[in-house]
C-alpha positions, 0 to 999 in steps of 0.5 A: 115057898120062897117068892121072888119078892124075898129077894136076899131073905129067903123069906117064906111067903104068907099063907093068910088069905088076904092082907085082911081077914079072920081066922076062927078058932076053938074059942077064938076069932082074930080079925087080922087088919092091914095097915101097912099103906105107909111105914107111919103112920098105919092106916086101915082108910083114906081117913075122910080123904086125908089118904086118898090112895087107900080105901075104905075097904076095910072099914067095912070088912071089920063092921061086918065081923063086928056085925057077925059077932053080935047076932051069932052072939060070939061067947069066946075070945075077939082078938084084933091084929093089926102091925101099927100099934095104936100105942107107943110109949113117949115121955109126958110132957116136960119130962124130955126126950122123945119117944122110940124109933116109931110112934103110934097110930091114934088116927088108925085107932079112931077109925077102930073104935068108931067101928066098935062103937057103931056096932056095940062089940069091942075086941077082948084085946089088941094085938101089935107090932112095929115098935121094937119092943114089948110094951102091954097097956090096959085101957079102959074102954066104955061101952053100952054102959059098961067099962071094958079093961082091954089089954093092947099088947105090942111085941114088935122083939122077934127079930129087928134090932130091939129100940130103947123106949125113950131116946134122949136129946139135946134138951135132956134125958128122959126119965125112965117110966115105972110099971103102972104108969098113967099113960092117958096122955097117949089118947087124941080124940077117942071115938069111944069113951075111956077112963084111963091108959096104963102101962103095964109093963115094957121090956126095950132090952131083950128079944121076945115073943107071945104064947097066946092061949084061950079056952071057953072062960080066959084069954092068957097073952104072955110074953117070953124073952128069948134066953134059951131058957125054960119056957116058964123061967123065959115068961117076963109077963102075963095078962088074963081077960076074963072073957064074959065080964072083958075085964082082966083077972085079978093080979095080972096087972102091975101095981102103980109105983112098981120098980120092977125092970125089964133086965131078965126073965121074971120067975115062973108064977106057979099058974097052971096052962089053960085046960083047952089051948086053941087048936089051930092052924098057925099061919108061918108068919101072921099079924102082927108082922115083925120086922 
């Protein structure tokens, strides 16, 4: 169906329940969060009064499925959406230029990781949109005196007009980052401990998309640049989560110092598809939500 509030999109309308909510699935459960109070930064709370217009709602809503996870002792795949990315790439300091059209959101992350935190449960991946391009990072989270490798994932190449990752400026021209780059710098006050953030791998030239399946031992997050291709020889990039140890499995992440570029479809890597992709009802649109 077509709302009114479409207008000249012809834009069909969402079939989430709510702008918040979980979606179970064989082997998956997707915390969706709504972030979108403002264009940024996002925001899921009134962060302590500094947005008053936005509740605390949501804060609660997470800790009770973070909550629900742990006492049903959930084995399979904890996912959370959300459109603002905690992440986005900018230059380190003193090497110039500015980052992309839209920056990230470390206060909302705050709020994210201060839920985990409290409940003793931490998603086996963090899913984004919002800056146009794809970039997947690795961070490394501790928690209950274990070290998590969570990948954060933002694929925001559906559709809007694809943003460099780096832009230059008057005081100079930004050098271009490598796969595997330290991006620790990128972290303000977490609210969990972390031993590091990598960039993995980033593509700010081509249209893409996730394939996103799970069965009762992996998570698989891969993204496709949209050539028109075969779907293997589309596939750019691939990550796998190792669902009871929350750690990635072996080759998944680019080695530091790669010179690999975002500039066409990488070749297919001869993996085998999961025996048991999770079967559910998609909805026509659902977080994160491309622009």
């Amino acid at each position: 169906m077509v709302t009114r509030e479409a207008g000249w999109l012809h834009r069909t309308a969402m079939t989430q329940p709510g702008v918040y909510f979980t979606l179970d699935a064989p082997f998956v459960r997707i915390i969706g969060l709504f972030s979108n109070a403002l264009e940024d930064p996002g925001v899921i709370s009134s962060e302590g009064g500094r947005w008053p217009g936005v509740p605390d709602t949501q804060l609660a809503f997470l800790a009770a499925q973070l909550e629900r996870i742990k006492r049903e002792a959930y084995a399979g795949a904890v996912l959370i959406a959300v459109h603002h990315p905690p992440f986005v790439y900018a230059a380190p300091p003193g090497n110039g230029g500015v980052g992309s059209n839209h920056g990230g959101s470390t206060d909302m992350l705050r709020d994210i990781d201060t839920v985990c935190a409290a409940a003793g449960v931490y998603p086996h991946a963090v899913l984004s949109a919002h800056a146009h391009c794809y970039q997947r990072y690795t961070r490394h989270v501790t928690l209950g005196g274990k070290t998590l490798e969570v990948p954060f994932v933002v694929c925001g190449s559906g559709g809007h007009n694809i943003n460099p990752l780096l832009r230059s400026t008057r005081s100079g021209t930004p050098g271009v980052p490598e796969n595997g780059a330290d991006a620790s710098y990128l972290e303000v006050d977490p609210a969990v401990g972390v031993t590091g953030l990598t960039l993995e791998k980033y593509d700010d030239r081509n249209y893409g998309y996730l394939r996103i399946s799970v069965d009762a031992h992996q998570l698989r997050i891969g993204f496709h640049q949209a050539t028109g291709g075969p779907i293997l020889q589309s596939r750019y990039d691939l990550v796998v989560v190792n669902l009871a140890t929350h750690t990635l499995a072996a080759n998944t992440s680019m080695p530091p110092g790669s010179t690999a570029t975002p500039q066409g479809p990488a070749p297919a890597d001869g993996t085998a598809p999961p025996t048991a992709p999770a079967k559910h009802p998609r909805p026509r649109h659902h977080p994160p939500r491309v622009k």
